[in-house]
C-alpha positions in Angstrom: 106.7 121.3 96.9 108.3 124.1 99.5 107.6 126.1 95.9 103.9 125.7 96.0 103.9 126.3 100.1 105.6 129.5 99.7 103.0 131.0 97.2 100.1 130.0 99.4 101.3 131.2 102.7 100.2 133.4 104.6 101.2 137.1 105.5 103.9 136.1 108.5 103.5 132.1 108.4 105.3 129.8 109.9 107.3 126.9 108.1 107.9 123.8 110.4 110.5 121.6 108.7 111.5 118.0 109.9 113.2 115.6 107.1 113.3 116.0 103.7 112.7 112.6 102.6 112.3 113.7 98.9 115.5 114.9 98.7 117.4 112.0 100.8 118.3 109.7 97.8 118.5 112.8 94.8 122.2 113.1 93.3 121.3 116.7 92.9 118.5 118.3 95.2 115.8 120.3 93.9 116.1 123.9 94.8 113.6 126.3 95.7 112.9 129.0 92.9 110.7 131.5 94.8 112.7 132.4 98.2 111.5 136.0 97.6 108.0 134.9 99.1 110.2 134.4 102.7 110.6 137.9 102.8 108.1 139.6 100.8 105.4 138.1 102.9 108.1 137.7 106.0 107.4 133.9 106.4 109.5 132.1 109.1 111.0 128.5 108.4 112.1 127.0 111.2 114.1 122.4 111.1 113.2 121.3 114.3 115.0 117.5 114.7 112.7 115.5 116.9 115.1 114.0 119.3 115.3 117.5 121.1 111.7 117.1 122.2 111.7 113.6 123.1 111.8 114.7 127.1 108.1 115.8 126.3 106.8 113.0 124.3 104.9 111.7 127.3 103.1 115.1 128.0 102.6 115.0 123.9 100.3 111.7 124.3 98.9 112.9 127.5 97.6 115.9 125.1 97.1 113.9 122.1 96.0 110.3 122.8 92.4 111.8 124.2 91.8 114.0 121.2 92.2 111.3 118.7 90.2 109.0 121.0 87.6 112.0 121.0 87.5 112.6 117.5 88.9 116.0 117.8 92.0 114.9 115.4 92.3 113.0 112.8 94.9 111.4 111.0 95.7 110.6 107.3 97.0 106.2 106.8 97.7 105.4 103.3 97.4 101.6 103.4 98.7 98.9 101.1 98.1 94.9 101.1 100.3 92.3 101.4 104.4 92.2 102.3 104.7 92.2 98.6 103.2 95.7 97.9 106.1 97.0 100.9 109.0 97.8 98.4 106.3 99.8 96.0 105.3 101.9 99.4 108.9 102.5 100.7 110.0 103.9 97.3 106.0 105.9 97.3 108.2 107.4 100.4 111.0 108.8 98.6 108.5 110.2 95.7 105.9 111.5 97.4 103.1 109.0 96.2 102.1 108.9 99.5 99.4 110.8 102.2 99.7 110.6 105.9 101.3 107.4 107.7 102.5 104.7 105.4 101.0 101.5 106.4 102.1 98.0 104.9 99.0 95.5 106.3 100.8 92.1 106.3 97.8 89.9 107.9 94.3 91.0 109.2 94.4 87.9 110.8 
């Protein structure tokens, strides 16, 4: 995927990276073939690892909470049925089958 990202970025974009859950459970992981995009259009890629923010996670929903509530963002579920559909959508995690939050709805009850 990073493949496709670096061809459609822009002039000095920036790359946030956190996990690499396609990769996790590859014997050998997919390389990138187009590095050359990083410097010809001087793209930054920065891993953040999310346990080094977690001191502002309660300014983060202070921020956020009211914009979703507002409608100002939105967010992407990709919802399956039933506890038997859950090992189909934890493997869609490893493959990319999946958009936005994985969501395995046991009951509407």
């Amino acid at each position: 995927m990073l493949d496709a990202v670096l061809l459609n970025m822009r002039f000095r974009g920036r790359i946030a990276v956190c996990g690499m859950i396609s990769q996790y459970n590859l014997e050998k992981p997919e390389g990138v073939h187009n590095l050359m995009y990083v410097v010809y259009k001087e793209v930054r890629i920065q891993a953040f690892v999310v346990v080094n923010y977690y001191h502002l996670y309660e300014k983060f929903l202070e921020t956020v909470l009211p914009a979703i509530k507002e409608g100002k963002i939105t967010y992407v579920e990709d919802v399956v049925e039933g506890l038997e559909s859950a090992p189909s959508a934890l493997i869609g995690l490893f493959t990319g089958r999946n958009v936005g939050k994985q969501v395995v709805v046991v009951s509407r009850e």
